[in-house]
Biopython code that builds the backbone (N, CA, C, O; Angstrom):
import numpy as np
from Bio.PDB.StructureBuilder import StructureBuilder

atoms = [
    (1, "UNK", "N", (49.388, -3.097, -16.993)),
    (1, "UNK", "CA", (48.433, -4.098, -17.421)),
    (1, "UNK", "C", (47.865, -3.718, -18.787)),
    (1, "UNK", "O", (48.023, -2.534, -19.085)),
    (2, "UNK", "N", (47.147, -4.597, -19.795)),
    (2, "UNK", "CA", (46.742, -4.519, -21.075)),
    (2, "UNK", "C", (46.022, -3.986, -20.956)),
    (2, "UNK", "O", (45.836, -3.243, -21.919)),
    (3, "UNK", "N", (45.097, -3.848, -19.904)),
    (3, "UNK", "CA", (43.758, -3.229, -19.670)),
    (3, "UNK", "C", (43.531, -1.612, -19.448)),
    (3, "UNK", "O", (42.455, -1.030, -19.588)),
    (4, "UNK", "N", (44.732, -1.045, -19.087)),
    (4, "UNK", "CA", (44.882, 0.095, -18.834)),
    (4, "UNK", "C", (45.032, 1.063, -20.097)),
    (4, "UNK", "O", (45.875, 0.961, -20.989)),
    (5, "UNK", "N", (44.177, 1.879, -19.993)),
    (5, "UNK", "CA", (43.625, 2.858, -20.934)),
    (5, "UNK", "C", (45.270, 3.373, -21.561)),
    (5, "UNK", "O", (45.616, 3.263, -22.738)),
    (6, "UNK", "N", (46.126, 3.947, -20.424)),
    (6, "UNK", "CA", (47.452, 4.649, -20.794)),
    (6, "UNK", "C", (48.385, 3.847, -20.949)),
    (6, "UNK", "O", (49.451, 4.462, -20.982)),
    (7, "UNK", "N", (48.558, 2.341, -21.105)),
    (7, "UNK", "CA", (49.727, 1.648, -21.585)),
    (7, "UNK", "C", (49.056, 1.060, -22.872)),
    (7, "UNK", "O", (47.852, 1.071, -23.125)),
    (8, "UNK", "N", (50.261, 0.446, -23.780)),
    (8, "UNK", "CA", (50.096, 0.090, -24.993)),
    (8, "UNK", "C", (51.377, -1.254, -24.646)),
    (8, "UNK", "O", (52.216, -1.285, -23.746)),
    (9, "UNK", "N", (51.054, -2.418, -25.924)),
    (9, "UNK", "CA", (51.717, -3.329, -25.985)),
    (9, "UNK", "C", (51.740, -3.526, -27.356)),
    (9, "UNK", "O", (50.825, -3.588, -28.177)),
    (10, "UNK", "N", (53.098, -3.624, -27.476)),
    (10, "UNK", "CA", (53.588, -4.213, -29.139)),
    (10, "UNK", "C", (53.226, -5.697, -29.279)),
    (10, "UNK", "O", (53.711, -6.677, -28.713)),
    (11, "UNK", "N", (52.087, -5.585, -30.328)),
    (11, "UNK", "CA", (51.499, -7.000, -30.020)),
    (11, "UNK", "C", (51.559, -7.509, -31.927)),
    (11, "UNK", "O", (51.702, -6.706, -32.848)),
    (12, "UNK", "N", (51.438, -8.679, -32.039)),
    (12, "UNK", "CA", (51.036, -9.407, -33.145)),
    (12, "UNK", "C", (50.073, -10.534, -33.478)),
    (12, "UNK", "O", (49.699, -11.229, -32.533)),
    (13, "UNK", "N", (49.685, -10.770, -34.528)),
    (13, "UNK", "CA", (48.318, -12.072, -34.614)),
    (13, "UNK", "C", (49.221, -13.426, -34.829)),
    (13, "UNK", "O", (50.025, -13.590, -35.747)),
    (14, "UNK", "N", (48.983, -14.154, -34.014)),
    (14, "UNK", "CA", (50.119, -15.505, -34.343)),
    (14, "UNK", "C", (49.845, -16.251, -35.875)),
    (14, "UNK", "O", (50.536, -17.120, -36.407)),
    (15, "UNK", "N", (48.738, -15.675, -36.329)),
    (15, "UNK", "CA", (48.431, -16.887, -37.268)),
    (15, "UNK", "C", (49.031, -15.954, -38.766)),
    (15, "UNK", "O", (49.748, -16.430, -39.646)),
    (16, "UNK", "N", (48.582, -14.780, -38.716)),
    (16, "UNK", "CA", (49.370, -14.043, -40.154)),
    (16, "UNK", "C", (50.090, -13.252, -40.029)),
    (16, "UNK", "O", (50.301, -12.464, -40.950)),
    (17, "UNK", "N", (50.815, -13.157, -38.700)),
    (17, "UNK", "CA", (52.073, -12.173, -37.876)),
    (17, "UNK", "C", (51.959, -10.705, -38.432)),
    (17, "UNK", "O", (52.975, -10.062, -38.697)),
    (18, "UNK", "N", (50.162, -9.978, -38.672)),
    (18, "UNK", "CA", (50.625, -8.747, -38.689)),
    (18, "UNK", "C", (50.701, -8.161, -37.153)),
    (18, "UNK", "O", (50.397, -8.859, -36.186)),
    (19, "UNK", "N", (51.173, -6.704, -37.034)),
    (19, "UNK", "CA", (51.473, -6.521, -36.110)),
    (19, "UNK", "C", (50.381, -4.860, -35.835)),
    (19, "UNK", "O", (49.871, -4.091, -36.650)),
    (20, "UNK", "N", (50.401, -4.876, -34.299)),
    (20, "UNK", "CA", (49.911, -3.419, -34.044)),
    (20, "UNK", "C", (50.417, -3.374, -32.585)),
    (20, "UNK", "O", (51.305, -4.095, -32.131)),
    (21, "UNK", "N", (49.553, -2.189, -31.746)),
    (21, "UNK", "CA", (49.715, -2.051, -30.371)),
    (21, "UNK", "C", (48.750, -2.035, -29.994)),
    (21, "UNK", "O", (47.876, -1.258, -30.376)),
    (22, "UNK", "N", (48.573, -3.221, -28.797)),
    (22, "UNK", "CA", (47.311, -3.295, -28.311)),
    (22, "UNK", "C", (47.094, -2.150, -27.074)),
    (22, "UNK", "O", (48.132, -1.810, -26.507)),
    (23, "UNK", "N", (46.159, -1.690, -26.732)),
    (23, "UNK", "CA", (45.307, -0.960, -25.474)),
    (23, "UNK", "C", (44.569, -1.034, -25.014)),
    (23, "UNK", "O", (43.568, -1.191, -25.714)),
    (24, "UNK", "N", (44.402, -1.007, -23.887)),
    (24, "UNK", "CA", (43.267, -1.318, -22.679)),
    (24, "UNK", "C", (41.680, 0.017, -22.943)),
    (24, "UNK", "O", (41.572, 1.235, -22.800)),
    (25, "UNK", "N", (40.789, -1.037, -23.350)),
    (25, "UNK", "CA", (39.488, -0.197, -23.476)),
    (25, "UNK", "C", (38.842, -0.154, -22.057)),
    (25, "UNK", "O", (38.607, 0.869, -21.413)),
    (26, "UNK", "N", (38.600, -1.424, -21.685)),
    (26, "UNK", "CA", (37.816, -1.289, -20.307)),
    (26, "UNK", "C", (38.397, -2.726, -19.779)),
    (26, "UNK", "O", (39.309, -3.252, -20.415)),
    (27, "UNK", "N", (37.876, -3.339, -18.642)),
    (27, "UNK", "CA", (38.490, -4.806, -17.515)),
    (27, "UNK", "C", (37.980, -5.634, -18.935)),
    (27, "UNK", "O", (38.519, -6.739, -18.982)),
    (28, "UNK", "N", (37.157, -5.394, -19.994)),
    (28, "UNK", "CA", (36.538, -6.803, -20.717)),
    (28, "UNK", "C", (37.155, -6.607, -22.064)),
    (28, "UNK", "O", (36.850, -7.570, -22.767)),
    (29, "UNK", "N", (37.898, -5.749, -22.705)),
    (29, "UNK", "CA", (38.021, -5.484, -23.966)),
    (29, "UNK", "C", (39.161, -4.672, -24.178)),
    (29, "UNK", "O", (39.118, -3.591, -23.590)),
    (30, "UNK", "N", (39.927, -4.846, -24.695)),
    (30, "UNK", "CA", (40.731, -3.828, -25.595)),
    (30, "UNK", "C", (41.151, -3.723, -26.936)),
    (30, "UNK", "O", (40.714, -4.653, -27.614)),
    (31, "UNK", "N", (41.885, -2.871, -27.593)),
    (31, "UNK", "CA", (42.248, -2.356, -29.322)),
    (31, "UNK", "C", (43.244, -2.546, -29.945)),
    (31, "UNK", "O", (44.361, -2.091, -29.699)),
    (32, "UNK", "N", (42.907, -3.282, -30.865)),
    (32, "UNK", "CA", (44.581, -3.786, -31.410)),
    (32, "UNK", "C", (44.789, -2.573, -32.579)),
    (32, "UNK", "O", (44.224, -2.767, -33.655)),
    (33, "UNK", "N", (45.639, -1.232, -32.394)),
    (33, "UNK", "CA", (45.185, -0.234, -33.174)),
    (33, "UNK", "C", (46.987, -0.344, -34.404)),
    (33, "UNK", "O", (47.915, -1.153, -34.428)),
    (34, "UNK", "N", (46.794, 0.449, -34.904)),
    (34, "UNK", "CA", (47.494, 0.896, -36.436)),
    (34, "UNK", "C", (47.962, -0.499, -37.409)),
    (34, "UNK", "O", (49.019, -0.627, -38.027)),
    (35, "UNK", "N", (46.591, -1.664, -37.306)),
    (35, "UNK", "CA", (46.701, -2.402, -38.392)),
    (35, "UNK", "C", (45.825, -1.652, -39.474)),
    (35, "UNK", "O", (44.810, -0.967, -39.349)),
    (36, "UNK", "N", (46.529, -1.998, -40.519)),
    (36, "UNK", "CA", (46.477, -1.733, -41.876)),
    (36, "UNK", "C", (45.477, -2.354, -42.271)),
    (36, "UNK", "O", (45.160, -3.372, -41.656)),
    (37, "UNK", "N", (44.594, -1.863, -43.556)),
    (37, "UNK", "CA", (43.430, -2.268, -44.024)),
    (37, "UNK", "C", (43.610, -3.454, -44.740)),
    (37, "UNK", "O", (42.678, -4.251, -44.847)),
    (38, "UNK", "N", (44.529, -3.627, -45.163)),
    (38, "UNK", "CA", (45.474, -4.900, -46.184)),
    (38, "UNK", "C", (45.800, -6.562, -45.462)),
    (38, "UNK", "O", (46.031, -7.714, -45.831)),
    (39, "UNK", "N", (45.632, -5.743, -44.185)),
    (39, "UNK", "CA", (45.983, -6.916, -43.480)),
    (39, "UNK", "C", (45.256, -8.109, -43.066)),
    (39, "UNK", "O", (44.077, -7.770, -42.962)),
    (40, "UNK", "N", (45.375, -9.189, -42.816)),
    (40, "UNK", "CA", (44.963, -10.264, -42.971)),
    (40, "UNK", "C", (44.625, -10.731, -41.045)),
    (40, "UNK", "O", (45.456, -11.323, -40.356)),
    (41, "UNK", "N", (43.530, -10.369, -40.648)),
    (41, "UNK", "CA", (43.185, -10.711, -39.327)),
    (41, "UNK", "C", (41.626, -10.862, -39.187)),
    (41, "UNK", "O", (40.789, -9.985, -39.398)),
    (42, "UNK", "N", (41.383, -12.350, -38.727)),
    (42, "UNK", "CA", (40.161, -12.430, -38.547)),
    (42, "UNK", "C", (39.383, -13.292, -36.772)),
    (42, "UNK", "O", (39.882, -14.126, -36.016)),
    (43, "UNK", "N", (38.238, -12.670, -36.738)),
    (43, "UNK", "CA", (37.507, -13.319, -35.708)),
    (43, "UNK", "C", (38.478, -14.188, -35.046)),
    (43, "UNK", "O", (39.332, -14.625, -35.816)),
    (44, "UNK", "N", (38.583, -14.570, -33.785)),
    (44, "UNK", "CA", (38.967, -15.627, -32.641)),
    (44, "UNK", "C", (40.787, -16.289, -33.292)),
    (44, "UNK", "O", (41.203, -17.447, -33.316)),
    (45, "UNK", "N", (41.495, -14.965, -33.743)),
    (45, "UNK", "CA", (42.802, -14.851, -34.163)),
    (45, "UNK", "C", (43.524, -14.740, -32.757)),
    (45, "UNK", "O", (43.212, -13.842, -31.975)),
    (46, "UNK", "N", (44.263, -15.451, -32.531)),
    (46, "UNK", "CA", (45.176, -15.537, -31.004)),
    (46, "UNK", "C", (46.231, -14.057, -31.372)),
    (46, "UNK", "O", (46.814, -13.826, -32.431)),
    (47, "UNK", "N", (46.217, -13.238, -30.142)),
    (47, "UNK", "CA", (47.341, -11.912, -30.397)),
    (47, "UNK", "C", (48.173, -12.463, -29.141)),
    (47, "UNK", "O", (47.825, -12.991, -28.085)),
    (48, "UNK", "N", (49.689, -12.049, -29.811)),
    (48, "UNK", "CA", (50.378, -12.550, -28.487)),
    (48, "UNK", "C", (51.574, -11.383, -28.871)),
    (48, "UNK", "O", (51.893, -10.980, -29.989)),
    (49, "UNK", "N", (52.095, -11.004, -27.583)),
    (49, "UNK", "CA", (53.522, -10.136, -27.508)),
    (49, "UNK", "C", (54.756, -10.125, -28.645)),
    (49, "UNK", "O", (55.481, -11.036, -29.045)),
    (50, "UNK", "N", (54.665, -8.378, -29.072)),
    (50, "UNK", "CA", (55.965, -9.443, -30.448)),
    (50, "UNK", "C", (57.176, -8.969, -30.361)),
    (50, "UNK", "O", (57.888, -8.843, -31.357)),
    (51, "UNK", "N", (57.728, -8.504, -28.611)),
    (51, "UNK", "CA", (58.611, -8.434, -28.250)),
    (51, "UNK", "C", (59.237, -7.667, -28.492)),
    (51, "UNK", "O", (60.011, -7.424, -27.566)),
    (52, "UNK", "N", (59.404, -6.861, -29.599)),
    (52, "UNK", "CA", (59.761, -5.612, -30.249)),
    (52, "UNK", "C", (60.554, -4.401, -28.906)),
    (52, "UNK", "O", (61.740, -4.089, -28.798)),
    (53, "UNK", "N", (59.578, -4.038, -28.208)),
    (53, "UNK", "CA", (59.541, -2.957, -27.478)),
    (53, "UNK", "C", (60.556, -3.613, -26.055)),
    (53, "UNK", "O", (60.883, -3.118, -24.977)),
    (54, "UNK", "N", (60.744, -4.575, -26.528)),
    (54, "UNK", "CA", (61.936, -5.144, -25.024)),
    (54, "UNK", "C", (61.048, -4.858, -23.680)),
    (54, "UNK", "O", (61.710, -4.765, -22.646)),
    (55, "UNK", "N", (60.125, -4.759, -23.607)),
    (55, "UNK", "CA", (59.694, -4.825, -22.458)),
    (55, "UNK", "C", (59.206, -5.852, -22.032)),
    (55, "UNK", "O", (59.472, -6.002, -20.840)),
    (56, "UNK", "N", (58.429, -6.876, -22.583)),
    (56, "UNK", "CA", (57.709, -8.230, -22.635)),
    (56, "UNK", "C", (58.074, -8.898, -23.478)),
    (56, "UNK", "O", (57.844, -8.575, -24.644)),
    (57, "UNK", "N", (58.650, -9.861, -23.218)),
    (57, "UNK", "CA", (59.031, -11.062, -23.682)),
    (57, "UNK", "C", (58.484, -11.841, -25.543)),
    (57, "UNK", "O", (57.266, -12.015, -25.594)),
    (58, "UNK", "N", (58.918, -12.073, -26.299)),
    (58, "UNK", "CA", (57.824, -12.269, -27.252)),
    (58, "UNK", "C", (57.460, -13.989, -27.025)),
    (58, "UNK", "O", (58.024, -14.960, -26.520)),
    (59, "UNK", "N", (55.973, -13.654, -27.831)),
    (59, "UNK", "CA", (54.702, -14.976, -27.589)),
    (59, "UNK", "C", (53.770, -14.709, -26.803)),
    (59, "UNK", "O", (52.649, -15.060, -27.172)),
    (60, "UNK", "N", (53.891, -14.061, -25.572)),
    (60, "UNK", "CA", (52.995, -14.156, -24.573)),
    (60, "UNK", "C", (51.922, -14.192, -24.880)),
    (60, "UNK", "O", (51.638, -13.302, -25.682)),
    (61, "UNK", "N", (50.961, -14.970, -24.560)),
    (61, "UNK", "CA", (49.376, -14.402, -24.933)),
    (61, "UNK", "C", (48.792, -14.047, -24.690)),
    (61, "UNK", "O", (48.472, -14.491, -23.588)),
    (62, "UNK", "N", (47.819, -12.853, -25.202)),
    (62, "UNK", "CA", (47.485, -11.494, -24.640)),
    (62, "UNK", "C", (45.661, -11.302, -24.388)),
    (62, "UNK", "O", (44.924, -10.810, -23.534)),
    (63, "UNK", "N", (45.497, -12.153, -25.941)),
    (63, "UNK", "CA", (43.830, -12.043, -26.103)),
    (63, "UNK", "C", (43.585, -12.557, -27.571)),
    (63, "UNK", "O", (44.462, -12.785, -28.404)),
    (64, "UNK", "N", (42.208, -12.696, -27.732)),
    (64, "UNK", "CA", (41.482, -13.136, -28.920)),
    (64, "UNK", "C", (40.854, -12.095, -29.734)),
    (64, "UNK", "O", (39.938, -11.371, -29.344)),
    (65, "UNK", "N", (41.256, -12.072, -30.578)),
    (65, "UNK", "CA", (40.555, -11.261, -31.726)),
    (65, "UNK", "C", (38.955, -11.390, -31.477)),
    (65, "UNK", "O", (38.466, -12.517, -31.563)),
    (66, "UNK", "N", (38.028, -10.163, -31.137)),
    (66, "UNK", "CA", (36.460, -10.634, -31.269)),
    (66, "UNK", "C", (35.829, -10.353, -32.279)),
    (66, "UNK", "O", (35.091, -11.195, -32.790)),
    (67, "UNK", "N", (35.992, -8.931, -32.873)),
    (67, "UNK", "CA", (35.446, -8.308, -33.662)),
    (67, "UNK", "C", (36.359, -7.631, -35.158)),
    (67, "UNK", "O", (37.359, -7.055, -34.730)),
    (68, "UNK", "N", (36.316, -7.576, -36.158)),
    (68, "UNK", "CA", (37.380, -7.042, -37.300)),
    (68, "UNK", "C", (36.473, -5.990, -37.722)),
    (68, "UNK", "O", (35.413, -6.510, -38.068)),
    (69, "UNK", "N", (36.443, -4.589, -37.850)),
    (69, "UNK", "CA", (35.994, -3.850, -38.723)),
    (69, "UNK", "C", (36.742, -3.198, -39.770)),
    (69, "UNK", "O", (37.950, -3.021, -39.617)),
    (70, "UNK", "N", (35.993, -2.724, -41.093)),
    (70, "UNK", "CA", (36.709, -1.739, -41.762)),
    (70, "UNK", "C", (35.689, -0.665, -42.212)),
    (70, "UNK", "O", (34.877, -0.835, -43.122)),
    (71, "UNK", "N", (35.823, 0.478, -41.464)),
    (71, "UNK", "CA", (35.641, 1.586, -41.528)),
    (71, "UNK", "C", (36.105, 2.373, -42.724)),
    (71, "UNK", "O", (37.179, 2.968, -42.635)),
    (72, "UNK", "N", (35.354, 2.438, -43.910)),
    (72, "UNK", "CA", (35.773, 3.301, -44.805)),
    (72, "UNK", "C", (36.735, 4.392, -44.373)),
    (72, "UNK", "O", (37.953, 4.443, -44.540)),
    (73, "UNK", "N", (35.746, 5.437, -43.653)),
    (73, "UNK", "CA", (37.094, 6.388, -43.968)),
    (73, "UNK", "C", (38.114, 6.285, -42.570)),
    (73, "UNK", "O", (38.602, 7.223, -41.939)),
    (74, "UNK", "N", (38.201, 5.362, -42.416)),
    (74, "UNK", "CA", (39.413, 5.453, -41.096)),
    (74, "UNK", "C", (40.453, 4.456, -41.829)),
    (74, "UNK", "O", (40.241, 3.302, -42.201)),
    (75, "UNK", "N", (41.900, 5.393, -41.957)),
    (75, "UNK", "CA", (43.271, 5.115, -42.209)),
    (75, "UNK", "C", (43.394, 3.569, -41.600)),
    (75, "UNK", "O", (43.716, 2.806, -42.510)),
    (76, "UNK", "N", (43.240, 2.926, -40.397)),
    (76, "UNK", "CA", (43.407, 1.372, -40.312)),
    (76, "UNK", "C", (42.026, 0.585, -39.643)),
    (76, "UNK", "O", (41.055, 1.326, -39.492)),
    (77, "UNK", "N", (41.922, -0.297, -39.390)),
    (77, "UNK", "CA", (41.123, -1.719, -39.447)),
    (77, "UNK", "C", (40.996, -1.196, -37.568)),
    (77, "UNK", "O", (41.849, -0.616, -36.895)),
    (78, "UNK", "N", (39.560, -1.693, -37.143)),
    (78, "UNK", "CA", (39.139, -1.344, -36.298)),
    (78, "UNK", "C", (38.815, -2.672, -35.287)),
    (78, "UNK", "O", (37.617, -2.953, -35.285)),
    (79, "UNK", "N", (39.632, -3.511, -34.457)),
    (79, "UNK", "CA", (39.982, -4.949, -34.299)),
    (79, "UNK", "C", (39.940, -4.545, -32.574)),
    (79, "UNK", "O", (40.675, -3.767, -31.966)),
    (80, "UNK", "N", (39.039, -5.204, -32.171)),
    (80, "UNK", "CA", (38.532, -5.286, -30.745)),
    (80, "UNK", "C", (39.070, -6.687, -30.446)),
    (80, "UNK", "O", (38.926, -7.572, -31.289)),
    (81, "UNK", "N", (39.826, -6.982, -29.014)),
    (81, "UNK", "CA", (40.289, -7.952, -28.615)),
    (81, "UNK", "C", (40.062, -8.543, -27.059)),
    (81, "UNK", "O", (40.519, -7.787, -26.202)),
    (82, "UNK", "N", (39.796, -9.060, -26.844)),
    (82, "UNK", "CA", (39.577, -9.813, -25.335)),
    (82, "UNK", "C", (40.871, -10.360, -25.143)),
    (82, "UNK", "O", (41.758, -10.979, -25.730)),
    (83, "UNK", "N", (40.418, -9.577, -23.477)),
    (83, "UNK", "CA", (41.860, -10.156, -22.900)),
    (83, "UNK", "C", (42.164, -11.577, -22.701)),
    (83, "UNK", "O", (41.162, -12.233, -22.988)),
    (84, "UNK", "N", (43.038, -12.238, -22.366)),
    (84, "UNK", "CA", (43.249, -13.990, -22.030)),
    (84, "UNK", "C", (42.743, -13.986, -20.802)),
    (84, "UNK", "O", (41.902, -14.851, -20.558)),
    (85, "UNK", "N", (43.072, -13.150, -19.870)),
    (85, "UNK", "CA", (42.527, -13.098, -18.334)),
    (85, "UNK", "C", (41.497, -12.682, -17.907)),
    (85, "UNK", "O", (41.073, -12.122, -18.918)),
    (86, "UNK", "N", (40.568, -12.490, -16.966)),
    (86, "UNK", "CA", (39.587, -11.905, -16.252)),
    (86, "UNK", "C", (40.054, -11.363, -15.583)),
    (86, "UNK", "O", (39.800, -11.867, -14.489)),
    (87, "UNK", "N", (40.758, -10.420, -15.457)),
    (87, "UNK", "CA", (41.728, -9.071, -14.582)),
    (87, "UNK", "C", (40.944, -8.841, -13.208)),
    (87, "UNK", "O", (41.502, -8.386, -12.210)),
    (88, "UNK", "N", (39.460, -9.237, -13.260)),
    (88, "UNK", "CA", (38.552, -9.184, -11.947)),
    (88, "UNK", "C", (38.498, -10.045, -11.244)),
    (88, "UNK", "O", (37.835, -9.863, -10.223)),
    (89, "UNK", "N", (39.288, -11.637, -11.483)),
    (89, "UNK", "CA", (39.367, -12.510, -10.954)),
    (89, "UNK", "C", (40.821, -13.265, -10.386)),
    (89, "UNK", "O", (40.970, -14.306, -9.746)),
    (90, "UNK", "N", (41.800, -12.282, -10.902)),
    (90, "UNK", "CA", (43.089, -12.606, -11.259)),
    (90, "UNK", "C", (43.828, -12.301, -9.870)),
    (90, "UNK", "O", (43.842, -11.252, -9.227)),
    (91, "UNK", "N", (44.393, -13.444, -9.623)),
    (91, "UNK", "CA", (44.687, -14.294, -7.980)),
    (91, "UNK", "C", (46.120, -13.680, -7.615)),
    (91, "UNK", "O", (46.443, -12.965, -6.666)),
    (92, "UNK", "N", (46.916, -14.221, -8.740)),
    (92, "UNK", "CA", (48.191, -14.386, -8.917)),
    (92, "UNK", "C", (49.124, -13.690, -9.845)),
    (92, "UNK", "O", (48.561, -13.558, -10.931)),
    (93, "UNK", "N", (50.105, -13.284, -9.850)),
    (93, "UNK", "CA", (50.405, -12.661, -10.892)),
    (93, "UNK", "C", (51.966, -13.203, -10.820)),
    (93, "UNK", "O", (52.448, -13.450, -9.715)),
    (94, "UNK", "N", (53.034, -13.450, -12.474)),
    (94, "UNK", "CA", (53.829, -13.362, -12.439)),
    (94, "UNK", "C", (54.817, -12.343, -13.224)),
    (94, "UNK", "O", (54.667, -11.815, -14.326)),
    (95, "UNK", "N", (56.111, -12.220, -12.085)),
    (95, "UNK", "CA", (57.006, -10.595, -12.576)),
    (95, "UNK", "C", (57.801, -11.644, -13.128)),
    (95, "UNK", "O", (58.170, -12.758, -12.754)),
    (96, "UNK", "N", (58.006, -10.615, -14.576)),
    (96, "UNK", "CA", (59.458, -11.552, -15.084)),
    (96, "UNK", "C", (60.651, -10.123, -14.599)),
    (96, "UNK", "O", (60.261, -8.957, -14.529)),
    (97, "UNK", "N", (61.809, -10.469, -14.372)),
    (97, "UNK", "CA", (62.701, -10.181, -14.044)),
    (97, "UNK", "C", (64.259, -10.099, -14.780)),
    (97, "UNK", "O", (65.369, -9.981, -14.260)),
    (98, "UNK", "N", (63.883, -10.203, -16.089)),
    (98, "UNK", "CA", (64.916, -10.756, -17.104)),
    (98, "UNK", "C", (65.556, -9.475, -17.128)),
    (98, "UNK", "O", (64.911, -8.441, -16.957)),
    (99, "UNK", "N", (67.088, -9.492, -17.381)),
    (99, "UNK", "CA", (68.022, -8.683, -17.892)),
    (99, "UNK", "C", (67.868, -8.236, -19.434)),
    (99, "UNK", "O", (68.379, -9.077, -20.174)),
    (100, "UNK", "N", (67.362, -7.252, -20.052)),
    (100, "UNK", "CA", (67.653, -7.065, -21.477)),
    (100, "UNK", "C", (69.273, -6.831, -21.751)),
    (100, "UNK", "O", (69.929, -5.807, -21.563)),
    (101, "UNK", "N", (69.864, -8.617, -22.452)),
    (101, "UNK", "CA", (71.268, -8.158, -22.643)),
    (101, "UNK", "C", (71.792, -7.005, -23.457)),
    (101, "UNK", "O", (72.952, -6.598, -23.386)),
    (102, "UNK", "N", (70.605, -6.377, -24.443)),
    (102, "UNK", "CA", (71.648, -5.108, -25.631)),
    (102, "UNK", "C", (71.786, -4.276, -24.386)),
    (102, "UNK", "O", (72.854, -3.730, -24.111)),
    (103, "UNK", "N", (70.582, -4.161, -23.537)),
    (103, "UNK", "CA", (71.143, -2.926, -22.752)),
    (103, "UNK", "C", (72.404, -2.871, -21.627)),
    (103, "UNK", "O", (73.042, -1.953, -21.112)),
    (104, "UNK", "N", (72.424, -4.438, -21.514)),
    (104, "UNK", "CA", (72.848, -4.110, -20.363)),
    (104, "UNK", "C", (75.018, -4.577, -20.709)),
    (104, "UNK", "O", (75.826, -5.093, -19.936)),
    (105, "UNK", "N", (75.173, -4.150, -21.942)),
    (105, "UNK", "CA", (76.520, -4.399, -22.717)),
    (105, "UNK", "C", (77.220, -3.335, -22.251)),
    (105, "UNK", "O", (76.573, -2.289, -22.271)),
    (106, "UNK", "N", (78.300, -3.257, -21.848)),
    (106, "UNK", "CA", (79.146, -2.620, -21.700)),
    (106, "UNK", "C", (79.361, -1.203, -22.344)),
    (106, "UNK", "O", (79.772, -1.701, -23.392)),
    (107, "UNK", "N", (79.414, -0.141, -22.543)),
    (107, "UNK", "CA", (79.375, 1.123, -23.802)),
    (107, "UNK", "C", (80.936, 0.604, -23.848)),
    (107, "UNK", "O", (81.535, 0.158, -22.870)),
    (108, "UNK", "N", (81.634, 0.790, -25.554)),
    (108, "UNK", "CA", (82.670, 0.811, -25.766)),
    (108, "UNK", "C", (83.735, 2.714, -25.525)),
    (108, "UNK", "O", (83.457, 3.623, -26.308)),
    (109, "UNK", "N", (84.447, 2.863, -24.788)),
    (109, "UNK", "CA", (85.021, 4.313, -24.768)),
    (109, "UNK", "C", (85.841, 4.518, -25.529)),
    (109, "UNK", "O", (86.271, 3.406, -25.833)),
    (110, "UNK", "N", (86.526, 5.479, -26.227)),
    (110, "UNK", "CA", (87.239, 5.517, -27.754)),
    (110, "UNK", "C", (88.025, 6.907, -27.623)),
    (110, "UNK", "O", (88.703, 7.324, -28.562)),
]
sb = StructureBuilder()
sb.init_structure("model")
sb.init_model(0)
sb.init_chain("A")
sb.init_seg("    ")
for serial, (resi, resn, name, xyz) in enumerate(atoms, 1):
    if name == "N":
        sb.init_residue(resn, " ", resi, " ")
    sb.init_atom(name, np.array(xyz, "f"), 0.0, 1.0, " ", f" {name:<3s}", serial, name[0])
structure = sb.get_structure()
């Protein structure tokens, strides 16, 4: 889950496609961490999955940008995000089940 302190998700901002990895701060909040100070992300910016990491699908939507900081001396931009869900209220859940085809190609023997 996004929410979880020890997983990370290769995530991006739909509106100026920079990219980072989001992480679970607590059930209400998590960190969209190693964006760049250069980068172009503001307040109530939709972050959604950018598929990269083959694990999740890309688009999904993950959460809203709440907060943008820039911290002088910290190397990237300090971007707090709310999740899409209420993880404390959350009924239902769906597994995707998809085959990743690169992996699942044949190895060529030689």
């Amino acid at each position: 889950m996004i929410i979880d302190q020890n997983s990370a998700v290769d995530s991006l901002v739909q509106r100026s496609r920079e990219k980072g990895i989001l992480k679970g701060l607590s059930t209400e909040l998590c960190k969209l961490d190693y964006v760049v100070k250069t980068s172009d992300i503001a307040q109530g910016d939709l972050v959604v999955t950018s598929g990269m990491g083959r694990v999740f699908p890309k688009g999904l939507p993950v959460g809203k940008v709440l907060e943008v900081s820039n911290i002088p001396w910290k190397l990237f931009k300090d971007i707090h995000v709310r999740p899409m869900v209420d993880f404390t209220k959350l009924e239902e859940v769906l597994v995707i089940l998809k085959e990743d085809p690169l992996l699942s190609q044949p190895k060529e023997t030689g």
